[in-house]
C-alpha positions in Angstrom: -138.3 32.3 -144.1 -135.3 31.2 -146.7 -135.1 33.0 -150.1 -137.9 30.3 -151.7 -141.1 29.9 -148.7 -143.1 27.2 -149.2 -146.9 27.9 -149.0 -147.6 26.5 -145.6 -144.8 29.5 -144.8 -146.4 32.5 -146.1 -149.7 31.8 -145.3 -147.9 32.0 -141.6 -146.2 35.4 -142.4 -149.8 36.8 -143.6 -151.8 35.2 -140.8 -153.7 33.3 -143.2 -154.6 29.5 -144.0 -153.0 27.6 -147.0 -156.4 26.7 -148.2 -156.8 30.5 -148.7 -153.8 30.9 -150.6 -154.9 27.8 -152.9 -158.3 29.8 -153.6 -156.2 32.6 -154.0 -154.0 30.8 -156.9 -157.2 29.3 -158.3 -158.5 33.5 -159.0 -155.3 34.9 -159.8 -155.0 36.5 -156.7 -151.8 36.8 -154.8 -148.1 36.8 -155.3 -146.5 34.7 -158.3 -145.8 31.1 -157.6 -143.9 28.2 -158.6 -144.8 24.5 -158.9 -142.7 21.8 -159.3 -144.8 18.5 -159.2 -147.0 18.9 -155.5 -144.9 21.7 -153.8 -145.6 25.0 -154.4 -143.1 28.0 -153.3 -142.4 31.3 -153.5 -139.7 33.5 -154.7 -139.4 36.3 -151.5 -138.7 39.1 -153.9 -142.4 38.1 -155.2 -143.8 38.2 -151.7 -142.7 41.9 -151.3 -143.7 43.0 -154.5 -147.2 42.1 -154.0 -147.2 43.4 -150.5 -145.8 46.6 -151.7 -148.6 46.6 -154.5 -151.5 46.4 -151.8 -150.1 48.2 -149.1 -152.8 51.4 -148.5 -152.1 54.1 -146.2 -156.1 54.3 -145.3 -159.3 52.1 -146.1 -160.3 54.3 -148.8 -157.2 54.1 -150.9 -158.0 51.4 -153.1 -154.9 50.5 -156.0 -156.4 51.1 -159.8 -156.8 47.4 -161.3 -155.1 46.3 -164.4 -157.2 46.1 -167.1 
């Protein structure tokens, strides 16, 4: 996975489909993205952050949300 991953890319790195990262993108959910006209990537440093920002040590450790 080069330093931009396109989406078919990291929904393969989180096991995931690309139609869940769409719905994703569609609630605000999920790393920051970029467009540029169909494609849509993702900077790796953005990746990490967000999987730092929901990693949990147990089930019942859920993060505070922004409000």
């Amino acid at each position: 996975m080069p330093g931009k991953p396109a989406e078919s890319e990291l929904a393969a790195r989180w096991g995931v489909a690309p139609k869940t990262l769409r719905r994703w993108r569609q609630e605000c959910i999920g790393p920051v993205f970029k467009k540029i006209g169909s494609r849509v990537t993702y900077l790796l440093p953005d990746i990490e952050a967000y999987e730092r920002r929901v990693s949990r040590h147990a089930t019942f450790a859920y993060p505070r949300r922004p409000r």
